[in-house]
C-alpha positions as a printed Julia matrix, in Angstrom:
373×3 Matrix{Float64}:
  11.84   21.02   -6.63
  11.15   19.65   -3.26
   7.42   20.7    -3.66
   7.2    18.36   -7.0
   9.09   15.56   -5.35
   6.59   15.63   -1.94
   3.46   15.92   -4.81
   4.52   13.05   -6.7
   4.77   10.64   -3.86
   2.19    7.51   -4.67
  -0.08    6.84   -1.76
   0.03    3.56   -0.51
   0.58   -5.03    2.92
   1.41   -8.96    3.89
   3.4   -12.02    4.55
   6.21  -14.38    6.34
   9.71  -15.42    5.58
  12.96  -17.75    5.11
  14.88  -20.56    4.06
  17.96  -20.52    2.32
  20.49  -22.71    3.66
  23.64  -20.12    3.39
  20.27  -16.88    4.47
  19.1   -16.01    7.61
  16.29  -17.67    9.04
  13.46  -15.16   10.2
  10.56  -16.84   12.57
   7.51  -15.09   10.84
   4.27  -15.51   11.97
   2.03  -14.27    8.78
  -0.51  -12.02   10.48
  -2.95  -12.47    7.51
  -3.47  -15.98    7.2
  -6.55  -16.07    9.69
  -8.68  -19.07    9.7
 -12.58  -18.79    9.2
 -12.71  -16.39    6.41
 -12.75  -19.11    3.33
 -15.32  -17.01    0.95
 -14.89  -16.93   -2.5
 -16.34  -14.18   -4.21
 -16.85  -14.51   -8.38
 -15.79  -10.24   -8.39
 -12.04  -10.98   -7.5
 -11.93  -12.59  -10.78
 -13.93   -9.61  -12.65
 -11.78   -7.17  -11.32
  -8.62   -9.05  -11.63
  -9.63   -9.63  -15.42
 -10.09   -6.09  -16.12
  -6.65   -5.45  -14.2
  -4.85   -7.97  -16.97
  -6.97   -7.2   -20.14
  -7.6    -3.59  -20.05
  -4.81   -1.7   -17.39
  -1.86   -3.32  -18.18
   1.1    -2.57  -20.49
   2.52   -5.12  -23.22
   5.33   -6.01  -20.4
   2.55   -6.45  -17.8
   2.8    -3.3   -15.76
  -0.16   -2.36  -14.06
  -1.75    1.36  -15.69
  -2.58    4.15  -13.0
  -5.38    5.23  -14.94
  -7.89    2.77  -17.45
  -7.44    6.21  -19.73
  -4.4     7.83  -21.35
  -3.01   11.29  -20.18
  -0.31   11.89  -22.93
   1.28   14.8   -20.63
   3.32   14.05  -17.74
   1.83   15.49  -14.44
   3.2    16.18  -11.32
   0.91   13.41  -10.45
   0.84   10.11  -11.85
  -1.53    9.37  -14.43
  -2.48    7.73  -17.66
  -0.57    4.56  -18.81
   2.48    5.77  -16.15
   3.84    1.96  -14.22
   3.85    2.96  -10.4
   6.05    0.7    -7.83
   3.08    1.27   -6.1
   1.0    -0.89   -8.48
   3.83   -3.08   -8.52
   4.21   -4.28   -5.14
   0.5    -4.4    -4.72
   0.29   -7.26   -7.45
   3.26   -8.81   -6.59
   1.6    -9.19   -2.88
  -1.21  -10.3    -4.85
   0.37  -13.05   -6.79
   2.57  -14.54   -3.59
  -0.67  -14.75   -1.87
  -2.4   -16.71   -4.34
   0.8   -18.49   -5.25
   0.84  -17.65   -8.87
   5.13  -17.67   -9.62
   4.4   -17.32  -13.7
   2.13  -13.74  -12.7
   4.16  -12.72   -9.97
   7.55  -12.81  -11.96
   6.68  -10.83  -14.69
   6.31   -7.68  -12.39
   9.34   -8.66  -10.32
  10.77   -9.12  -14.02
   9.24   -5.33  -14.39
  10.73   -3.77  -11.06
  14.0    -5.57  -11.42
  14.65   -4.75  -15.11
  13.06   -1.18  -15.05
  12.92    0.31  -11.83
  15.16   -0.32   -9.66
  18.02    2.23   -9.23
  21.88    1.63   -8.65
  21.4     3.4    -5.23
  18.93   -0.23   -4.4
  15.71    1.75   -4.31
  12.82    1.66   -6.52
  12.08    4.61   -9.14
   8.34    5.54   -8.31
   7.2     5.7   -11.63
   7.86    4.92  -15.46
   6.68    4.27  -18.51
   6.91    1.52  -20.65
   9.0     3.32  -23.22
  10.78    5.89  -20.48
  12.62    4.05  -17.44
  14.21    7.28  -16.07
  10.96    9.24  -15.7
  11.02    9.06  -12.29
  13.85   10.26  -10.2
  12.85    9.92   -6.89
  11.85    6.72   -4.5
   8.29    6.06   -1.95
   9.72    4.58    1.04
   5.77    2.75    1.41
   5.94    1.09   -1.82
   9.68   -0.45   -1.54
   8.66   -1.56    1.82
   5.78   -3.05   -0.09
   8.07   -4.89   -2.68
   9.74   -5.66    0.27
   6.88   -7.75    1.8
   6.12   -9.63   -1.34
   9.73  -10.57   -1.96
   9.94  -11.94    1.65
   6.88  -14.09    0.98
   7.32  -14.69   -2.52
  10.93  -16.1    -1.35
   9.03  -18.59    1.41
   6.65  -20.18   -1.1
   9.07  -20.46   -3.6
  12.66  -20.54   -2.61
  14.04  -17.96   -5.8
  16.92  -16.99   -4.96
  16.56  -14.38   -7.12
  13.95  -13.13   -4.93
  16.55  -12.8    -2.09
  18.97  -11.07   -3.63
  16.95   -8.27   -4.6
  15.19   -8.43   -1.25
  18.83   -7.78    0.16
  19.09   -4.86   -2.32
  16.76   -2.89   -1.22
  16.81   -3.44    2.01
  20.29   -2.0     1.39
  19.26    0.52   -0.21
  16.44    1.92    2.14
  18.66    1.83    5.61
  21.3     4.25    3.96
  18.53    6.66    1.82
  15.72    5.89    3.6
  16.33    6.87    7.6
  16.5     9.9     8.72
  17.58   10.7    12.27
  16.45    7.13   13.07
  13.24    7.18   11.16
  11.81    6.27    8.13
  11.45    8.82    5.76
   9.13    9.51    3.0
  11.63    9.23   -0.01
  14.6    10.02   -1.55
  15.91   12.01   -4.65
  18.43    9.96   -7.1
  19.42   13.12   -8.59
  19.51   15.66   -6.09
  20.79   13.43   -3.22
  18.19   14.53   -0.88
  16.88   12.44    1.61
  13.25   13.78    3.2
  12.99   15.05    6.72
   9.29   14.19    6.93
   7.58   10.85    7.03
   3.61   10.2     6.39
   2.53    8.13    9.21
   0.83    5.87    6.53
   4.21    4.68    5.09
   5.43    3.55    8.56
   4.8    -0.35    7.27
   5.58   -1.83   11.54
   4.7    -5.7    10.27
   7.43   -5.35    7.22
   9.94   -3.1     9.13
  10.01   -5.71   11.88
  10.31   -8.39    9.19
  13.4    -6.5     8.02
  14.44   -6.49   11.68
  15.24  -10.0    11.68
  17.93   -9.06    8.59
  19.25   -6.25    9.97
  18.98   -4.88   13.78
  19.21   -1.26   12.83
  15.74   -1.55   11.76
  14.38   -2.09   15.46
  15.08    1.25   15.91
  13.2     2.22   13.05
  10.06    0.25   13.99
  10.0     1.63   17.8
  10.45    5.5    16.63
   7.82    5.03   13.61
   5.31    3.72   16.49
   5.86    6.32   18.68
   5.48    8.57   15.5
   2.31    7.13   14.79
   1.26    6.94   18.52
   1.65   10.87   18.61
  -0.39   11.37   15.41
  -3.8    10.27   17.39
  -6.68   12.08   17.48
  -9.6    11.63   19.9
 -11.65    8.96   21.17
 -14.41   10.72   19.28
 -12.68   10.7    16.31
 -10.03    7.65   16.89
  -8.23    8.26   13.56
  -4.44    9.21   12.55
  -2.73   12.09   11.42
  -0.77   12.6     8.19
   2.64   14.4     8.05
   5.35   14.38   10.66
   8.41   16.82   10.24
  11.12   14.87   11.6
  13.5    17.53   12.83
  10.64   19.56   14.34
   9.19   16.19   15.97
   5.58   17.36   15.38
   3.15   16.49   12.72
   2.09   19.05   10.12
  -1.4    20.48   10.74
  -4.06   19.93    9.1
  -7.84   20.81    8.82
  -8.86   17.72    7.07
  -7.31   14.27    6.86
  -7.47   11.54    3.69
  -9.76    8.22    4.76
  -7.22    6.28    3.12
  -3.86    7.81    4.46
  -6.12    7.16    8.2
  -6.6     3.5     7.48
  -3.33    2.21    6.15
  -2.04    3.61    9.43
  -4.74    1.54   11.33
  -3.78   -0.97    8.92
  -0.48   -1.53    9.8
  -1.37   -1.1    13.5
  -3.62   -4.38   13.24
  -1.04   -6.13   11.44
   1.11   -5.66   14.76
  -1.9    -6.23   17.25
  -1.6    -2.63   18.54
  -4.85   -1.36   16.69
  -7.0     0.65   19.56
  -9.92   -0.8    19.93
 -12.0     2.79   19.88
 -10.68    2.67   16.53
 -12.68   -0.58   15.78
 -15.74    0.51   17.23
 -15.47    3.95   15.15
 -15.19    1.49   12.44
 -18.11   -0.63   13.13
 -20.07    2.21   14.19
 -19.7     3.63   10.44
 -20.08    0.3     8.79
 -23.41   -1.49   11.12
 -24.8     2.17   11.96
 -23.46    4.81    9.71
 -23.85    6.06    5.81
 -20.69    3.97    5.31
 -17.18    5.42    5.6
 -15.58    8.44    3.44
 -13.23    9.77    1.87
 -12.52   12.65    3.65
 -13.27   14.62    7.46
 -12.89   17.5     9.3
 -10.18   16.59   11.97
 -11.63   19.07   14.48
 -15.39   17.65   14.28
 -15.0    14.39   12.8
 -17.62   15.16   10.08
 -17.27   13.92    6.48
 -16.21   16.97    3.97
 -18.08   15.26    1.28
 -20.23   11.9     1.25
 -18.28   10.27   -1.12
 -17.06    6.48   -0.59
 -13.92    5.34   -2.26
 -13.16    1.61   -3.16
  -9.51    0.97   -1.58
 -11.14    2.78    1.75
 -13.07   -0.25    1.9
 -10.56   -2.7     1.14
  -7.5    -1.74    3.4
 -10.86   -1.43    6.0
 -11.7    -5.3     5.18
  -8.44   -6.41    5.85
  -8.54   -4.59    9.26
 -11.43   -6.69   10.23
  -9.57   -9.79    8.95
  -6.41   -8.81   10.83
  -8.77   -8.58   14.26
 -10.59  -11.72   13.19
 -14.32  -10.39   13.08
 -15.81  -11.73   10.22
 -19.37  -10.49   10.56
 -17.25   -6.83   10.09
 -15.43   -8.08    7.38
 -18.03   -9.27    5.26
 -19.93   -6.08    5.54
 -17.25   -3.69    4.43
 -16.61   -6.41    1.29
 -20.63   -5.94    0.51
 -20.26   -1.8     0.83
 -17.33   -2.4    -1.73
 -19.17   -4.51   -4.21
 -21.81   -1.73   -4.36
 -19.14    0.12   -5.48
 -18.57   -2.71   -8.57
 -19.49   -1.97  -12.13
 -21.59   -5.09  -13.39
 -22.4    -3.61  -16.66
 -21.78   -5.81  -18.77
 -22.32   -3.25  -22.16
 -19.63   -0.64  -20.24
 -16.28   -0.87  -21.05
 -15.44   -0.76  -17.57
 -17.04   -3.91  -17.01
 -15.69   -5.74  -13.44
 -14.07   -2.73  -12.69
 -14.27   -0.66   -9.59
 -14.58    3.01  -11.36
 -16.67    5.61  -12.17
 -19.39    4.53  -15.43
 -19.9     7.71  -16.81
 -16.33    9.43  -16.73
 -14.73    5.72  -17.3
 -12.19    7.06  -14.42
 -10.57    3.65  -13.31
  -7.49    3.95  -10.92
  -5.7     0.94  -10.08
  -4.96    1.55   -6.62
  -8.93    1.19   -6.05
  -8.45   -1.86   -8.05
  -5.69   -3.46   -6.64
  -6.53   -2.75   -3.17
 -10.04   -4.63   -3.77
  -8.16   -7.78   -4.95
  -6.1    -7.59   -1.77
  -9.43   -7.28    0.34
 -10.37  -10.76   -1.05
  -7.09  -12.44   -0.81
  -5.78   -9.91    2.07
């Protein structure tokens, strides 16, 4: 059972924060808001467009996949709502201030996901709430961050309460030995004893820090965590599993481009990001074939040359979050190759595959982000 849980875990944001008179104030700089990078780009809309008109449910949930699976996999597929999809629109929405969008997912997540225990169920459909019985600590952490901002621009306090919620929720399920920890089970009452370094969200854990203290903790252990999980200067990416308990990372003989650079991600978000790891970066990008989505951990080589969408976009928000432009605007051009401009496919503004008509939405939600990081 523990297998299936670990396999169903959704890979993997934003913001600043407070004022309600009887709330906690929080003094939130928001990393993101960086001056200088005012392109518009006529894609976002193309790709947001096919997000509303062809991947979303009657409710406005956000499909994992453009095409149907009827079968329920250990992984999520088909028409299946993630809270990963969630958040990532909801971040989307507060960013571009858009309240009517942005509260028909919190409508979705409040309504349909969210468990008594104050966590989020993973995944559901739209006619099957319970499908999921088990949390992602990365994607509440996620809603998290776009309640906290949606709350600033907006004042709900609607927003706040449910903020409060799951904050709740994730310090009693959702630390383990004074860590974060992957997830927990609803029904089996098991919290994990590993954490992905990827889920350890520093900017929105040290948001949450300014609600509750016990989370300072939290954010110095999941840096050291994520400290340990380095590399080499030749190869200045991240590891992916840490066994709490046994204070040691898994190991592995390849590691997941993505999984590397929401790690790198959040460490830029904080101003920790090594700067070897930016010049790996710009090496690939100015010099390289482009980045992939997969290497071999002891030689750095790619397993495949195959380049993935959200790689790109958590990788253009890294340049944002260091304030290189130049960078940024070449990683948004190696993701626009990646854009269907068909206008005869039926994946149309879509970043997927033309032949398969494979769509995911975490490519596709990322690459909105990338635009309006």
């Amino acid at each position: 059972m523990k297998k299936i849980i670990i396999i169903i875990l959704s890979i993997m944001a934003v913001f600043c924060f407070v004022r309600l008179k009887s709330s906690p104030k929080l003094n939130i700089v928001d990393v993101n808001d960086k001056s200088g990078f005012t392109d518009e780009y006529s894609q976002e809309e193309l790709c947001l467009n096919f997000i509303k008109e062809s991947m979303s449910s009657q409710s406005g949930g956000i499909y994992t996949n453009y095409l149907e699976n009827p079968k329920v996999e250990e992984m999520a597929s088909g028409h299946e709502i993630l809270s990963e999809s969630e958040g990532l629109i909801m971040l989307y929405y507060a960013r571009i201030r858009d309240k009517e969008e942005f509260d028909k997912h919190f409508n979705i997540v409040k309504d349909k996901m969210l468990d008594k225990t104050g966590l989020v169920r993973w995944r559901i459909k739209e006619d099957d709430h319970t499908l999921s019985i088990s949390s992602a600590s990365i994607d509440d952490l996620r809603i998290l961050r776009a309640l906290i901002h949606a709350y600033e621009v907006w004042n709900d306090k609607d927003y706040y309460n449910m903020m409060k919620k799951i904050n709740k929720g994730m310090l009693k399920y959702n630390i383990y030995e004074g860590n974060l920890n992957n997830y927990y089970d609803m029904e089996y009452k098991y919290k994990s004893q590993q954490i992905d370094a990827a889920y350890i969200d520093l900017h929105t854990i040290k948001l949450l820090s300014n609600i509750n203290s016990k989370w300072l903790e939290v954010y110095d252990n999941g840096l050291n965590v994520i400290e340990d999980g380095y590399l080499y200067d030749e190869f200045p990416l991240y590891k992916k599993v840490y066994g709490i308990d046994e204070a040691k990372y898994v190991d592995s003989e390849v590691i997941n481009s993505i999984d590397a650079f929401l790690v790198i991600l959040h460490l830029s978000e904080v101003g920790v990001v090594k700067e070897e790891t930016i010049q790996w970066i710009r090496k690939q990008i100015n010099y390289g074939q482009g980045i992939f989505a997969q290497y071999y951990v002891g030689t750095g080589e790619p397993v495949e040359k195959v380049e993935c969408t959200a790689t790109y976009a958590i990788a253009a928000r890294i340049a944002k979050n260091i304030g290189d432009k130049s960078l940024y605007t070449a990683i948004i051009n190696r993701m626009l190759a990646l854009q269907v401009q068909d206008e005869t496919n039926p994946i149309y503004g879509s970043f997927g595959d033309i032949v398969t008509l494979k769509v995911y939405s975490f490519d596709n939600l990322q690459a909105l982000l990338a635009f309006k990081p």
